[in-house]
Structures are given as structure tokens and as C-alpha cells.
N, C-alpha and C positions, 0 to 999 in steps of 0.2 A: 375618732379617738376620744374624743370629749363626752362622747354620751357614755362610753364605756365607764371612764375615769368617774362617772356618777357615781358607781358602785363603792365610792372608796372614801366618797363625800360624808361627813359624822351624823349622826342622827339616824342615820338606817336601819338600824340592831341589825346589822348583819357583820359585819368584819368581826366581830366577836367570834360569831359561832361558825364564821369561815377560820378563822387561824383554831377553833378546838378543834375542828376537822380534819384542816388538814396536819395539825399534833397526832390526829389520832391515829391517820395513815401513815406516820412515821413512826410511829409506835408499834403497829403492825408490822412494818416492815423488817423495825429490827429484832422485835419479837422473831418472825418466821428466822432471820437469820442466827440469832441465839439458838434456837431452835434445832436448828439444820446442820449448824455451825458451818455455816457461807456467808462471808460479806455480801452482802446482796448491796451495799451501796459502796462498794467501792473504794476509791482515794477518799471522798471526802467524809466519809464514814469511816475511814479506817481506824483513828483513833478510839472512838468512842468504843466502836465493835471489839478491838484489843483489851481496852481498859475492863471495861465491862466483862467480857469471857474471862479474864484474867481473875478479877476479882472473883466469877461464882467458879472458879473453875476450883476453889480450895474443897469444894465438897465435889463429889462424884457425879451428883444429877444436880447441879447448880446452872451450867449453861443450856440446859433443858427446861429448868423451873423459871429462870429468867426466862426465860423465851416465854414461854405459856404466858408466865404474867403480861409482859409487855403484849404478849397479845388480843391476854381479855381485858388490858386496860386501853387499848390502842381500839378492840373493835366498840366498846361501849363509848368512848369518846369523838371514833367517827360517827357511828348512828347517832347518839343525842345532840350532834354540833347538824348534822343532814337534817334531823327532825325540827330546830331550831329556825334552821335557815327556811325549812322547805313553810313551817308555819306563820313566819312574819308576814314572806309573801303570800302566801294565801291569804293572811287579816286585813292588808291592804288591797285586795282585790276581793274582797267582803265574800271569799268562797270559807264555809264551815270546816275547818280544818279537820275536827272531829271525825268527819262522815266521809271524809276526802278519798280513804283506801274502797268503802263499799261503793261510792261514787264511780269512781274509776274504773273498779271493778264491773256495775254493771255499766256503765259506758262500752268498753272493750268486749264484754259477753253482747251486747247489744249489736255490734258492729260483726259479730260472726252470727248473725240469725241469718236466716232464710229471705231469702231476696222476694217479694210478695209484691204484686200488684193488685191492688184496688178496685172494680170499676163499678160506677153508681151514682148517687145521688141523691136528691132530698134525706131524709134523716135517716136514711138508712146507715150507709155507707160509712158516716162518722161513729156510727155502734160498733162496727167492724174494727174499726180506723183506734178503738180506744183500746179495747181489748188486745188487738196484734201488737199495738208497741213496748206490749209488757214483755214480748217476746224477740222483737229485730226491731233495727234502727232502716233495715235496708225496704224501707216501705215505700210505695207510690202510689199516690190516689189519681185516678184518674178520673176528671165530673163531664158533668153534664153543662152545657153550657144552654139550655132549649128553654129555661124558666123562665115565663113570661108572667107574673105573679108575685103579688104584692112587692116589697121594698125592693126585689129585685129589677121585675118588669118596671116599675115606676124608675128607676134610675135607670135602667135602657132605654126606657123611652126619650126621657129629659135629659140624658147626657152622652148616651147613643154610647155607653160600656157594657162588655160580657155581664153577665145575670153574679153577681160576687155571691149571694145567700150562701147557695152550695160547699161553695169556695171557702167560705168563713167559719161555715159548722165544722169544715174537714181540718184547717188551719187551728181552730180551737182544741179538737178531738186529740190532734197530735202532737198541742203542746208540750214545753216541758218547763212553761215556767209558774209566777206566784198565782193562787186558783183566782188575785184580784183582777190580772189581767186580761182572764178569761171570760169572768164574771164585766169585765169591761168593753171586750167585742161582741159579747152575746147580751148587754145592756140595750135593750128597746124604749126609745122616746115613745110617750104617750102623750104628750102636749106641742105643741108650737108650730108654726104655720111651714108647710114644707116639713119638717122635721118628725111630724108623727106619724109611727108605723117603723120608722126607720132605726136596726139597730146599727149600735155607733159602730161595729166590726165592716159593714157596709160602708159606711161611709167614709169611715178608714183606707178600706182600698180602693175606692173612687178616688180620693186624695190623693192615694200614690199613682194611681192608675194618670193622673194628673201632671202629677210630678217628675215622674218617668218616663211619661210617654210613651207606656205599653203594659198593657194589662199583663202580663205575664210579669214582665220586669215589677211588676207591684205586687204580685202573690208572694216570690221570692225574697221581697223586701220585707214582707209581713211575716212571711217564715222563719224571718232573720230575728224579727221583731219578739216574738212570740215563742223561738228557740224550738222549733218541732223536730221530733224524731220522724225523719222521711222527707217526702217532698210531695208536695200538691201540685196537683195543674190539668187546665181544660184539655177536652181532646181534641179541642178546633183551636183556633185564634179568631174565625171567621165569624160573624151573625148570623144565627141561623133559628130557623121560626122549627117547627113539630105541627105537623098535621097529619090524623087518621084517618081512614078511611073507615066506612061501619056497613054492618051486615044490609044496613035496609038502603045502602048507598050512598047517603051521607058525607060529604065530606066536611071535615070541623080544624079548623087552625087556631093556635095555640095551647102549649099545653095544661095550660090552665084552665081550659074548658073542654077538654077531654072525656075527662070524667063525666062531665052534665048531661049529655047528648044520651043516654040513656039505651042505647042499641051496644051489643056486642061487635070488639072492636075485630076487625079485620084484617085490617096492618097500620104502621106505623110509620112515616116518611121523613127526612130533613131534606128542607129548599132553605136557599140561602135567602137574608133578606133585602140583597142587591141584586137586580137578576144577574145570570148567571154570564151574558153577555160582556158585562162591566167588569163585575168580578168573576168571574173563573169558576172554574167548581170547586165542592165545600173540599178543604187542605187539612188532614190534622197535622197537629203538633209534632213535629219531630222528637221531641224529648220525649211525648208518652208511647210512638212506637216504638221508641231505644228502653224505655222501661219495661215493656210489654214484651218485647225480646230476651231480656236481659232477667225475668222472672222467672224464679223455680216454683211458684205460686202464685195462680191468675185465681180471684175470686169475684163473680160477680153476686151485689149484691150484698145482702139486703137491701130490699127497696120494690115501688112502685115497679114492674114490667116493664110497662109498655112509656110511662114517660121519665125513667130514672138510669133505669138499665140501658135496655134495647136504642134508646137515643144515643150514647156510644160508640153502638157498635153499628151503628148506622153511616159513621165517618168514615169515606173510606179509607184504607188501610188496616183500620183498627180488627176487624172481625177475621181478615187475613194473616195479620200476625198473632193472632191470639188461636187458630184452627193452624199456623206451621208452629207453633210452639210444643215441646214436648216437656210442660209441665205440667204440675195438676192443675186441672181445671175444675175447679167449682163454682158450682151454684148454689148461694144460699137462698132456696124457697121461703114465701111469705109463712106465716101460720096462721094467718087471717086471708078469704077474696077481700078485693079493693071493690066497692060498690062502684058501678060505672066503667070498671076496668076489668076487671079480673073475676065476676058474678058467677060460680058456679063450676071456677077454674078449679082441677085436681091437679094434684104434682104433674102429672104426664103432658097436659094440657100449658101449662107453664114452660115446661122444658119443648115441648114444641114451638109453641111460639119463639123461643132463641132461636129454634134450628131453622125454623123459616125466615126468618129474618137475616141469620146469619150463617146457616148451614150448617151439615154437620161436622163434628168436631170442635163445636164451640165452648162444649164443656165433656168432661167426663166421668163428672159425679157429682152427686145434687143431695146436699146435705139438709136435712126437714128435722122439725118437731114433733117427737111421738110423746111428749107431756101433757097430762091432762090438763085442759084448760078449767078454772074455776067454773060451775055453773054460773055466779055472779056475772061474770066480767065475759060469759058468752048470752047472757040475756043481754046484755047491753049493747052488744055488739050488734046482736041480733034484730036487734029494734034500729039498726042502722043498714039491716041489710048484709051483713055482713057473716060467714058463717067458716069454719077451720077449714084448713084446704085439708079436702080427702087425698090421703097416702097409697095409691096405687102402683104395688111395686115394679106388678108386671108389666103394664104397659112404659114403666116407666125405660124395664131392662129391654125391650123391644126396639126401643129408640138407641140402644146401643150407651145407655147412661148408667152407672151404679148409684143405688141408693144406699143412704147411712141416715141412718134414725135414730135420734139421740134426743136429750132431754137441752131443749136452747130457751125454754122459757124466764122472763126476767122474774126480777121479784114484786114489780108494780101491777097490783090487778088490775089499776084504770085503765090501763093502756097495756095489751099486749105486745110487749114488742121482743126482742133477740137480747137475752142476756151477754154484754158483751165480753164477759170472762169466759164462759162457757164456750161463745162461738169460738174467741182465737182460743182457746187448748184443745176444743177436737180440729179446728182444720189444723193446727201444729202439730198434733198425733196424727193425723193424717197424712201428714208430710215426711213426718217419721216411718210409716209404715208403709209408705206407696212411693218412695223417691226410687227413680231408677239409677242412671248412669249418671252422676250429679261431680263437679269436680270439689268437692268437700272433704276436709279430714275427718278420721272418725273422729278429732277432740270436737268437732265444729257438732255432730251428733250426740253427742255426750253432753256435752251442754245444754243443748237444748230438750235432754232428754231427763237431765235432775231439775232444770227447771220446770218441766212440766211436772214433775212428782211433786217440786215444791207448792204450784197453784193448786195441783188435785187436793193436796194436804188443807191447803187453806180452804179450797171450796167443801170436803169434807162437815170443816170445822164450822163452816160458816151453818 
């Protein structure tokens, strides 16, 4: 009873603009009953409702005009005493009162988007991961845990935790708070013994990974930290290494040296890094196949193949629940081969390798770039070995895949990579125009159908 009784304690600016409030709902009140000419309050009203009628009742529309009045002085005194109270506490809880109704607003438009699944890795994934949350809050990444490679590898080895890097780009991507704190997990030490190489977002969830006693328990605590729209998480709990198999026979483990071994890759495997006697075989997460289930939108991708992607869906379960799933499935294709990985790969040549890995039904539309790429920025590429994936529609419709060819080029020529406004508005018109039997209102389409008008608008403009 004593915490309530706070509320009553001086200094709050709030008793003030609770008693013009609640004045102004009494105001209302007898307004409507002037009005109607009905005691709406009764015995202890009765006087005042008498007096009152009595007095305006000397003109003809007097108990009519007192009402109105008492009503538009009744409804203007409850909203400015509501607006009053609702601003104090927000200035104490340091929220911008200002922006508080478009806030809310999209909050709640954010919470009726499209239920989307994630699944990928290295930088890809987080291109995806920026873009979509301009459109649903109901997002789920799901990574890659196989990175053996720089700050990651180096802290699995020495403290024997999942690969965080992944983790921390996707965790950044779907921020939603100041760009300092972003700019503070994605901060790379360049100096100090142990400490260079390592950005502090790593180290951060090592810390909690520490602290909690469970790496997942610390991604969640970082989400919390960092206020993301969605949710992160590996598709193991387990250690697990990535090794290929290569056309001249080859066997190569980890996926950091994947790429180097310079033969065309064959397939792609996960062993765990306890044998399997000790530990068991590789388990995923429960939470990412309830996401995976629970998606009206699986997207794999963007990203590396065969060490960002396809390691995923190598867990099992994961490639199971995503071939009984009846949502859209996509794949978003590279716009560059990966030199070492992907040499010479066409769209149809990509979407096999899923199907083999994972069979079919693993996707059922594979979304590419028909943009012309800079001449600049494909000599450079080129000089890397590296050259645009050829668009081959038929072979691709053969494999029982649809293609969609749209324009996903960013605006950086150094780097080719997936504009990521572009990619979430066509897989979102996508979702719009290919949902089946979906349990949504049409207000839940509708919304997300002005809001796509309103990014085209802006990309337009842009």
C-alpha cells in the first residue's frame, strides 16, 4: 500500500493534472446529462443537475447549450490534464515525449509484420537482418556457429565458447538503440597484448557468456542490452568444426581454410569437436526450430554457400523443418562467385548445391540481381578472380525453383554487396503477393502494404 501512497507524495507534478482530469470527466459527464436531460449521477448529483437545468431551462435550448458547453470544456480539460500527466512521466523515464505517439505507432505496426526467419552468416545475413526490421519486429536470425577465424576462432580456442563474431554483426544489425552503442560492439582494438584483433561486441559476450553460464543465456542478455527488434540465436549449442570434401579428393577442416585449397568444393560436412561417443550427435536449438516452424518467411541468405549458409542446414532438424514448412522460401543468390567456393557457379549451380545438401524443398524461390554492375568495380573483382553469377532461368525452373530478378545492387562500388532496403521491400512484396492460407487480417496486409508504398516512395526519391 505504501508504494502506491507514493503517487500522492508533493513534488511529482502529477496530482495537479490528475485532479484537472479527473474535473474534466465530471465535466463530461454532466455535460452529456444536460445534454440528454438524465441524471447520469444520481443522488449525489442531484442538486447540482436540478439547479443547473433550472437555471438554463429559462431559454428554450439552454439545457442543451449547457450540456455542449460543459462538454467541450470537460473533454478539453480531460485530454490536456492525460497529456500532462502522460509527459511528466515520460521526462522522468528520459523517453521524448514529442515522438512518443509515431514511436508507438510504429512499435505496434512493427509487432503485426510478417513472422520471417533468418538463416546465414558472416556479413551477409546482417544486410538482410537491417533492412527487414524496417518492416516486423517478429524476426529471427538464425547463425552459423562453424567460424573458426580470426577473433572468433581465437576466443574458441582460448576460452572454448561458440564463434560470437556472427552473433554480434546480427545483434548490431537489429539494434534499436543510440548508433554510440553500435559503434561500441563493432569497436576493433588495434593495440594491446591479447586484446588486438578483438572487437569489444566479442568480448562483451564472452563476458556474459561467463557470467551466465551459457552462451545463449548471454546473446539474450546482449539483446536486452542493445534493445533489438527480433531475436538472435545459434542453430547448435554444440562445437562443431566444418569440413569439405573437394573434387580432387581432398579433405580440408575448418572453415577458414576452405576457401584456400583451390579445387571445386564437393560437399560440405559438420562433426562435432568432442567425438561423438562423449557427446552425442550435433543437437540444435530448440528455439531456432520453434522459429523455423513458426515462420511465414524463411530466407536463406545472403552469404558465403557453402560456409555461412549450407552449415545451418547441415544441423539436424533444421533442413527438415524448413522442407515441412509451407512458407515462402527464399534464397537470396550471391551477385559475385566466392573465389575458392563458388568459381564459376550460375544461379542453378547454387540452388543445387542447397538441394543436395538439403533436398528438395528447401527453397522455392531464389531472388538475384539483374543490375548492371559498374565496369570499375567488376575489374577489380575480376583481378580477384571473381566474376557476376550468370542468371540461368531455365535450369533454374527445372529444379522446380522460381526466379525473380530485380535490381538489389547497393550504392558502394568498392564492395559489391545486397542493398539492404531494396532486399527487405521485394522479399516483403513477395510475401504480399505469394502468401497462401496465412491466419492474418486483412488490417495486418494493409499495413504492410502502405508501408511498402512508403519506402518505394523514398527509394524513388533517393
Amino acid at each position: 500500500m505504501r508504494r502506491y501512497l507514493r503517487w500522492l507524495l508533493p513534488g511529482l507534478g502529477l496530482k495537479r493534472w490528475l485532479f484537472v482530469s479527473v474535473f474534466g470527466v465530471f465535466l463530461l459527464g454532466l455535460g452529456i446529462s444536460l445534454a440528454i436531460r438524465i441524471n447520469l449521477y444520481g443522488i449525489i448529483g442531484a442538486w447540482l443537475f436540478e439547479n443547473i437545468s433550472y437555471s438554463a431551462a429559462m431559454f428554450y435550448w439552454g439545457p442543451m447549450v449547457a450540456g455542449l458547453v460543459g462538454l467541450l470544456i470537460g473533454t478539453v480539460l480531460t485530454i490536456y490534464g492525460v497529456v500532462r500527466v502522460v509527459r511528466a512521466v515520460l521526462q522522468t523515464l528520459t523517453i521524448p515525449a514529442e515522438g512518443m505517439a509515431e514511436a508507438y505507432y510504429q512499435r505496434r505496426y512493427l509487432l503485426r509484420g510478417p513472422k520471417v526467419a533468418a538463416i546465414g552468416g558472416g556479413t551477409g545475413i546482417p544486410t538482410l537482418l537491417r533492412g527487414m526490421k524496417q518492416y516486423t519486429a517478429n524476426l529471427a536470425a538464425v547463425v552459423t556457429v562453424a567460424d573458426d577465424g580470426g577473433s572468433s576462432g581465437r576466443l574458441r580456442t582460448e576460452f572454448g565458447i561458440l564463434p560470437p563474431g556472427d552473433i554480434r554483426n546480427c545483434l548490431v544489425a537489429l539494434a534499436d538503440t543510440e548508433p554510440l552503442m553500435e559503434k561500441l560492439f563493432q569497436y576493433r582494438f588495434h593495440q594491446g597484448s591479447g586484446l588486438s584483433g578483438h572487437p569489444f561486441g566479442n568480448l562483451f559476450i564472452l563476458a556474459m557468456t561467463e557470467t551466465t553460464g551459457n552462451f545463449y543465456d548471454a546473446v539474450r542478455a546482449c539483446s536486452q542490452v542493445l534493445a533489438i527488434r527480433g531475436r538472435v540465436m545459434p542453430s547448435t549449442l554444440d562445437h562443431v568444426v566444418l569440413k569439405a570434401q573437394f573434387a580432387n579428393g581432398q579433405v580440408a577442416t575448418g572453415e577458414s581454410i576452405i576457401g584456400t585449397v583451390g579445387s571445386p568444393i564437393r560437399r560440405v560436412f559438420l562433426e562435432r569437436v568432442e567425438p561423438e561417443e562423449t557427446g552425442g550427435p550435433i543437437r540444435p536449438l530448440d528455439d531456432a526450430l520453434r522459429a523455423i516452424e513458426e515462420a511465414e518467411v524463411i530466407v536463406l541468405g545472403p552469404g558465403s554457400l557453402f560456409t555461412s549458409i549450407i552449415p545451418n542446414l547441415l544441423v539436424p532438424g533444421v533442413a527438415d523443418a524448413i522442407r515441412r514448412s509451407k512458407a515462402l522460401k527464399v534464397y537470396v543468390c550471391n551477385i559475385m562467385t566466392e573465389p575458392g567456393e563458388s568459381d564459376g557457379f550460375t544461379v542453378s549451380q547454387h540452388v543445387k548445391a542447397l538441394i543436395d545438401h538439403a533436398g528438395y524443398g528447401i527453397i522455392n524461390t531464389v531472388l538475384v540481381n539483374n543490375a548492371t554492375i559498374p565496369e570499375q568495380a567488376l575489374n577489380k573483382y575480376r583481378s580477384r578472380k571473381a566474376e557476376p553469377v550468370t542468371i540461368d532461368v531455365k535450369e533454374v525452373q527445372r529444379l522446380g525453383v522460381d526466379v525473380v530478378q530485380v535490381n538489389l545492387l547497393g550504392q558502394n562500388q568498392e564492395y559489391l554487396r545486397h542493398d539492404s532496403d531494396r532486399l527487405s521491400w521485394h522479399i516483403s512484396r513477395l510475401f504480399l503477393d505469394r502468401r497462401v492460407h496465412l491466419e492474418r487480417t486483412p488490417w495486418d496486409f494493409f499495413l504492410l502494404r502502405q508501408r511498402l508504398q512508403e519506402r518505394n516512395y523514398r527509394e524513388e526519391m533517393r
